[in-house]
C-alpha positions as CSV (number, residue, x, y, z in Angstrom):
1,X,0.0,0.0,0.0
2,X,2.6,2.6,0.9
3,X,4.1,2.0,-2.6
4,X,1.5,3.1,-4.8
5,X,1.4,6.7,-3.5
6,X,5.3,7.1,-4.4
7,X,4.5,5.1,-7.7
8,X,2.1,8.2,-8.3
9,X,4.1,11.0,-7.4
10,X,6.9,9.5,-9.6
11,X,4.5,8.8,-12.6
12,X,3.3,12.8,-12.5
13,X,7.3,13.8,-12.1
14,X,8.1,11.9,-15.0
15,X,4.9,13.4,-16.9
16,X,6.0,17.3,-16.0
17,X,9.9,16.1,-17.1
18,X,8.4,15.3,-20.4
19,X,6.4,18.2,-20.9
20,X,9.1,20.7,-19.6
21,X,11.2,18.8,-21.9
22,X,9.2,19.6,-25.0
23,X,8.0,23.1,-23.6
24,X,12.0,23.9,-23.6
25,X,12.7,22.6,-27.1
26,X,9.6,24.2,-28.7
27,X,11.0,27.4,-26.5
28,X,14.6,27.1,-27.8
29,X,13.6,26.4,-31.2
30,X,11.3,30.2,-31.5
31,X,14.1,31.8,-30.0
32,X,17.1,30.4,-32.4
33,X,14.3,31.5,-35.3
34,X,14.0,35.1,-34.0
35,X,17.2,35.7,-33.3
36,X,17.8,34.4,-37.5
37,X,15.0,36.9,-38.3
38,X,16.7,39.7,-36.7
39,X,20.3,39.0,-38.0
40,X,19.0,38.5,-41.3
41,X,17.1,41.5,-41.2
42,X,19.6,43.9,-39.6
43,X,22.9,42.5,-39.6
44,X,24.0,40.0,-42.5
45,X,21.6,38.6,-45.9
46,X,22.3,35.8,-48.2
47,X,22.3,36.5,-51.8
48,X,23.6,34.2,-54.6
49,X,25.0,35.0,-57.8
50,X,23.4,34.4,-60.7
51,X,25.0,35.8,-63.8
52,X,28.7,36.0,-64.4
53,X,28.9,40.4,-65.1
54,X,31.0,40.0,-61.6
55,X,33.5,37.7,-63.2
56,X,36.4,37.0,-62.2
57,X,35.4,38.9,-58.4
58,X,31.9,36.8,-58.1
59,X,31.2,33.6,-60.1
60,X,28.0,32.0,-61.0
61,X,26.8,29.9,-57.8
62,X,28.8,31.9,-55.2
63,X,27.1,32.3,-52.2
64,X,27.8,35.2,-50.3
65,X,26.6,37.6,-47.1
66,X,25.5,41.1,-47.3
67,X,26.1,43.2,-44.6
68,X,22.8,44.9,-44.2
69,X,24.1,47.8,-41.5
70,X,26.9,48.8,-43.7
71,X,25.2,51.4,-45.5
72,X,22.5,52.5,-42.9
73,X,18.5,51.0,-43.5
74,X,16.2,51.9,-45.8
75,X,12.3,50.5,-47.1
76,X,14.8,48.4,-49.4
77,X,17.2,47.0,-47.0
78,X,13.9,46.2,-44.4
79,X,11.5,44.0,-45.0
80,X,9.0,46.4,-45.1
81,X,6.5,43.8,-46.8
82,X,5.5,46.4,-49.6
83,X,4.5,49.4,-47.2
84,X,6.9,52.5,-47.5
85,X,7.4,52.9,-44.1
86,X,9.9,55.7,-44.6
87,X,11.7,57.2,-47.5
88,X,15.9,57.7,-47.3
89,X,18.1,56.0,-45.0
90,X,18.4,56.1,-41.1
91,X,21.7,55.3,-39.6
92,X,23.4,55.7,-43.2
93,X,27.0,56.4,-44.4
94,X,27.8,56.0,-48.0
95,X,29.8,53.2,-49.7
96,X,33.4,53.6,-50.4
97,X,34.6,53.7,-54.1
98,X,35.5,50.2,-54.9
99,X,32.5,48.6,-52.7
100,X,30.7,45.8,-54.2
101,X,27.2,46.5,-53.3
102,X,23.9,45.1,-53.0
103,X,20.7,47.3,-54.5
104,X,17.9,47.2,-55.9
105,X,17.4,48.2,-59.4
106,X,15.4,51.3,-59.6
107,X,14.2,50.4,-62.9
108,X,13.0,46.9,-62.0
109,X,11.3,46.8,-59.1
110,X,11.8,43.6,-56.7
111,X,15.0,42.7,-58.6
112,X,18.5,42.5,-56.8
113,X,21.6,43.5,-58.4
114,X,25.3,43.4,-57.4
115,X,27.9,45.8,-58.7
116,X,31.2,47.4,-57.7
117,X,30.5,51.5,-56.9
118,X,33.3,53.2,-58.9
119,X,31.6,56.7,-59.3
120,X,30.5,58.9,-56.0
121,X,28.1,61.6,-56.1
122,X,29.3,64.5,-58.2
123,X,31.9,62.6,-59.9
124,X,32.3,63.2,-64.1
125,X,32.3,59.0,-65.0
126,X,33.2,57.9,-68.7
127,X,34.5,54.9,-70.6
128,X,37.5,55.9,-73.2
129,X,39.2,52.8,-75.2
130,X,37.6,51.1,-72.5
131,X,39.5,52.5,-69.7
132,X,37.6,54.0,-66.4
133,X,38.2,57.9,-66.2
134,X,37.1,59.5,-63.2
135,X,36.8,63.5,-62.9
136,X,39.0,63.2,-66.0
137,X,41.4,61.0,-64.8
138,X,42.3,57.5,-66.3
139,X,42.8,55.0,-63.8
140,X,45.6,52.4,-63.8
141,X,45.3,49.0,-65.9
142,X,48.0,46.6,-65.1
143,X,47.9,43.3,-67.2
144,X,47.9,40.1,-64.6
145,X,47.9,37.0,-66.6
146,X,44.7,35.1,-67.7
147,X,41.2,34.2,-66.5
148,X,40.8,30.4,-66.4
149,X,36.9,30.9,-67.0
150,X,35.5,27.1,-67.0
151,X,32.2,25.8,-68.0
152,X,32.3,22.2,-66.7
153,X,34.7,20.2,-69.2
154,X,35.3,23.6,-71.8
155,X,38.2,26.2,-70.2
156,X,38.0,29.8,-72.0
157,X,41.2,31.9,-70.7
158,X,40.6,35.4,-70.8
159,X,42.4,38.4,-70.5
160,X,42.5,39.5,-66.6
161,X,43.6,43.0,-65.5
162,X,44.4,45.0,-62.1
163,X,42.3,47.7,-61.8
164,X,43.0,50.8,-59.3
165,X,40.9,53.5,-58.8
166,X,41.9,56.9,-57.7
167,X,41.5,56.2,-54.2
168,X,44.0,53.0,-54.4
169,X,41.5,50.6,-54.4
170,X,42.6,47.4,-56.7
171,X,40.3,44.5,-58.3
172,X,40.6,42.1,-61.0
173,X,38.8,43.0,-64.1
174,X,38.1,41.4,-67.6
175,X,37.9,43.2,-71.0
176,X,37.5,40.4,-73.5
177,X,35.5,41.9,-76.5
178,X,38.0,44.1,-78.6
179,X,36.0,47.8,-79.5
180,X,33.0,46.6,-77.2
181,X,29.8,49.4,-77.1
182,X,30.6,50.1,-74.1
183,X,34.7,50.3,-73.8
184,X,33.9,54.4,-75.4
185,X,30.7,56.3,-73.4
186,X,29.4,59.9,-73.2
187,X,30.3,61.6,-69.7
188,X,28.1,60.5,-67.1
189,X,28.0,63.3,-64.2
190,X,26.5,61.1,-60.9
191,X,23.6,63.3,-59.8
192,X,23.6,64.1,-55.9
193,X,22.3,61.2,-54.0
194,X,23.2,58.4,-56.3
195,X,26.2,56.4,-57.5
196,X,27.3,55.0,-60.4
197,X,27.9,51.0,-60.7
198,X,29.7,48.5,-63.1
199,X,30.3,44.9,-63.2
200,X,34.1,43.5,-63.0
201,X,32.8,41.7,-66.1
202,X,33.3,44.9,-68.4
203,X,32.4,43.4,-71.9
204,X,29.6,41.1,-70.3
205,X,27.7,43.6,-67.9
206,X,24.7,45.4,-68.2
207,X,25.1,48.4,-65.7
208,X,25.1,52.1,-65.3
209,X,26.4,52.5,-68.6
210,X,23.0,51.5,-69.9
211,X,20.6,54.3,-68.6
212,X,17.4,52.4,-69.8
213,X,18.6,48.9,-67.7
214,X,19.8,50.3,-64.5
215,X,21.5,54.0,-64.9
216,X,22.4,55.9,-61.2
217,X,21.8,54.2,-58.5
218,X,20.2,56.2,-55.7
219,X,21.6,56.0,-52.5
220,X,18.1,55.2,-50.7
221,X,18.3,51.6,-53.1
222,X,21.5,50.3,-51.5
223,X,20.7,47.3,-49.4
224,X,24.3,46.3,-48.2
225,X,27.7,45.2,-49.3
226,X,29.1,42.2,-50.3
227,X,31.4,40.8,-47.4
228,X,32.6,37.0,-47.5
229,X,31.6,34.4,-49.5
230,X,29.9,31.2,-47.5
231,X,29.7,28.7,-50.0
232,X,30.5,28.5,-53.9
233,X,29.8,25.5,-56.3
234,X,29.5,25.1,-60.4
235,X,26.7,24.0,-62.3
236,X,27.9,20.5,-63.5
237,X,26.9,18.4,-60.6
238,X,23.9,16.4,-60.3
239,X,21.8,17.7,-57.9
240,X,19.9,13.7,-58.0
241,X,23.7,12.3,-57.8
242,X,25.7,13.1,-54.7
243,X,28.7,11.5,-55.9
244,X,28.8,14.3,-58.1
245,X,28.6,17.0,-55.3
246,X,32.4,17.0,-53.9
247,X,34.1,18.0,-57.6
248,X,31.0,20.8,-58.0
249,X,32.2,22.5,-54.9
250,X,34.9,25.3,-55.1
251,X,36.5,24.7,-52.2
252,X,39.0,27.3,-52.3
253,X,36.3,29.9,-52.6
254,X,34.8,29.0,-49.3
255,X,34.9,31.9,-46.9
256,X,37.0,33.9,-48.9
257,X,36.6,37.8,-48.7
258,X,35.0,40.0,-51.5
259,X,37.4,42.9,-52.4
């Protein structure tokens, strides 16, 4: 008889264990989303890249983070879930010459594009023999070897160049297309409050150069810049064969820092 009371009170402990148990996992499990919500929204984003105008900088299935507080906020940065909650930036500070940012494209609305910022506000911006002038200034083009651009089993080298801007900043470039459209422009002055952006990819980039694609990009557009790159792989693994997955991965590209 005494046994059955202490066989009760240990059957309800055990019950209360159980459901503290899952009470703390269910608990743990909101709190590890929120805090992901709140660093995605404020601190650091994922993007991927698509397209190969970043080439060689960015490749096609690079996987990066954007640091979202770089720049300051705006309704483009926030998930603001298609109300304008507030027009400009709060917190902002402008990106550097040389940044490779993250903005929206003010003529497509919804879509993401990545770019290096090479003019600032004010700045006079034109393409001659395709060479970057700045404020009438050339900036230096130093020859470093080839491009090793491969597309699973087919390697295309192509011509890969240090660029520096005026303010020192260096970054591999390509120029592949002899007398492209672009390599000779009209003189683009960068109104007040925007910036001009091109792709590292100079013969294969659609960019500010194009006024009716993407022209200047207002500052209130930015959304952050590109920092490290998290994961990278090619497009000829099987995504149904994981014996393919190991060769698709760059490996050496794995947490390597944009500059």
């Amino acid at each position: 008889m005494p046994d059955k009371p202490t066989d009760t009170v240990n059957a309800v402990a055990d019950g209360k264990k159980k459901e503290g148990g899952w009470f703390e996992f269910i608990r743990t499990l909101i709190y590890a989303v929120l805090i992901a919500l709140v660093v995605r929204t404020l601190a650091y984003e994922p993007f991927s890249i698509p397209s190969g105008s970043m080439k060689p900088t960015l490749l096609i299935g690079d996987y990066l983070f954007v640091s979202k507080f770089s720049y300051g906020y705006s309704k483009y940065s926030l998930p603001t879930f298609g109300i304008d909650l507030f027009d400009g930036r709060v917190f902002g500070t402008g990106p550097d010459r040389g940044d490779v940012a993250v903005f929206r494209n003010p003529l497509q609305p919804g879509v993401d594009f990545i770019k290096r910022i090479v003019g600032l506000p004010g700045d006079r911006i034109q393409m001659i023999g395709g060479v970057l002038n700045i404020n009438e200034v050339p900036v230096q083009l130093t020859p470093d070897g080839d491009f090793a651009d491969q597309d699973c089993n087919r390697v295309n080298e192509i011509p890969q160049l240090v660029e520096t801007l005026t303010n020192g900043v260096s970054h591999l470039v390509l120029d592949d297309i002899e007398g492209f459209s672009l390599d000779d422009t009209e003189v683009y002055v960068v109104p007040e409050g925007h910036y001009f952006a091109m792709g590292d990819n100079r013969d294969h980039s659609s960019d500010s150069r194009v006024m009716r694609r993407l022209g200047f990009v207002p500052a209130e557009n930015l959304i952050g810049r590109a920092e490290f790159i998290f994961f990278s792989a090619d497009t000829c693994g099987s995504l149904w064969n994981p014996l393919t997955w190991p060769e698709s991965i760059r490996w050496g590209r794995l947490f390597k820092s944009i500059e």
